[in-house]
C-alpha positions in Angstrom: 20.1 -34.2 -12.3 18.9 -30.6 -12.9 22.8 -29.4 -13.4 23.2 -31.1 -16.6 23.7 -34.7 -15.6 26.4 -36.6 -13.1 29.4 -34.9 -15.0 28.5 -31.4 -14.1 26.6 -32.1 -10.8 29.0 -30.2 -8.7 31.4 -28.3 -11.3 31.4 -24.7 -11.9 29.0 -24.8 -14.1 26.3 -24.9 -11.8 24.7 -21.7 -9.4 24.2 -22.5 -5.2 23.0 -20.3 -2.7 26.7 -20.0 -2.1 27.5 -18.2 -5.1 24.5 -15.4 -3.6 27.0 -12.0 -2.0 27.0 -8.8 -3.1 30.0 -7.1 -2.8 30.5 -4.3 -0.2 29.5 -1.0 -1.4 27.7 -1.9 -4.9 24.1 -1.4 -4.8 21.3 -3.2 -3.8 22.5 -4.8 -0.3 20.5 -7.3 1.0 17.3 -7.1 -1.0 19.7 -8.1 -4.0 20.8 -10.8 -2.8 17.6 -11.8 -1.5 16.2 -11.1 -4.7 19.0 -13.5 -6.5 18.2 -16.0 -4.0 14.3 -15.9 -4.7 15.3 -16.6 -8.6 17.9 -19.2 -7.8 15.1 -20.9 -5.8 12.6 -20.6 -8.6 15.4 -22.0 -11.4 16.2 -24.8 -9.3 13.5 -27.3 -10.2 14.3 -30.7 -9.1 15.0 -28.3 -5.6 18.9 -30.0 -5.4 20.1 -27.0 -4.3 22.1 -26.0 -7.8 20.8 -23.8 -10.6 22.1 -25.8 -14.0 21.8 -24.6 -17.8 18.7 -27.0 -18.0 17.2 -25.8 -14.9 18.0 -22.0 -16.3 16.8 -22.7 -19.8 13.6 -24.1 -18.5 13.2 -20.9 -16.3 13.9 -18.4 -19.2 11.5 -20.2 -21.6 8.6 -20.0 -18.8 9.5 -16.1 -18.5 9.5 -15.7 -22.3 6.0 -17.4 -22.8 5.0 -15.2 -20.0 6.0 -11.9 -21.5 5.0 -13.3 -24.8 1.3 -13.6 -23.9 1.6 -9.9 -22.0 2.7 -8.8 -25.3 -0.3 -10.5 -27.1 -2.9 -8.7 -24.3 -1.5 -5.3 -24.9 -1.2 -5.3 -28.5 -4.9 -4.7 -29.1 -5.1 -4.6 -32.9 -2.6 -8.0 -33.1 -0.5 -6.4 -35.6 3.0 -7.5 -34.0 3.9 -3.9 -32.3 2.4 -2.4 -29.4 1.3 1.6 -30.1 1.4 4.2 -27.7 -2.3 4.4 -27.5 -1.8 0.5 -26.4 0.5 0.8 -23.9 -1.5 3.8 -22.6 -4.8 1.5 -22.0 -2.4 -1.4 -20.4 -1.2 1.1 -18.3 -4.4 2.4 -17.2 -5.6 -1.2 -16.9 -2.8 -2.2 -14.8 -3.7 1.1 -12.2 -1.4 3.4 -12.9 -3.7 7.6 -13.6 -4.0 8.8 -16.3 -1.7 11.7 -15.6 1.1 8.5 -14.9 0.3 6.5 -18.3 0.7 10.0 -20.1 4.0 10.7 -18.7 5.4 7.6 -19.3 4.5 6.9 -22.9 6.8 9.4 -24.1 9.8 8.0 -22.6 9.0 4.8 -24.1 8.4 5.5 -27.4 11.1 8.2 -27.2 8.4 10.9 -28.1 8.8 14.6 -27.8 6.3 16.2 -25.6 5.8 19.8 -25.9 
């Protein structure tokens, strides 16, 4: 009963692979929709085919727990904000150059580079 229970099990309230199409002529094409289908299959947890607001919910707090702790690893002096010298070493960390790191720290933090 991942949609929310026998009242909602087929009503608009819940996502199939059905609702998965993107419209001729936006962007993305096929790897969107593959893309929507990989999270639709990832939502659905009890694998009945529909994506429910409990299935969703459970998703989204998963993902926020997740980006929580990548917060937490960046922010090196645990003082609740990341600073650019931060992001810089996650960067690095995570393989980007050194040249790569630099240039995108600015755009970030909105910084002016001479």
């Amino acid at each position: 009963m991942g949609c929310g229970g026998p009242a909602r099990a087929a009503g608009p309230a819940a996502a199939t692979m059905e609702h998965v199409r993107v419209p001729e002529g936006t962007t993305g094409g096929a790897g969107a929709e593959d893309y929507a289908r990989a999270l639709l299959r990832a939502c659905d947890r009890d694998r009945d085919g529909r994506v429910g607001y409990d299935d969703f919910r459970r998703y989204m707090d998963d993902k926020e727990l997740e980006l929580y702790r990548i917060f937490q690893a960046i922010d090196l002096e645990h003082n609740g904000c990341i600073l650019p010298e931060e992001l810089w070493h996650a960067l690095v960390k995570a393989g980007y150059c050194n040249a790569t790191a630099s240039r995108l720290i600015p755009s970030f933090f909105f910084l002016q580079v001479p």
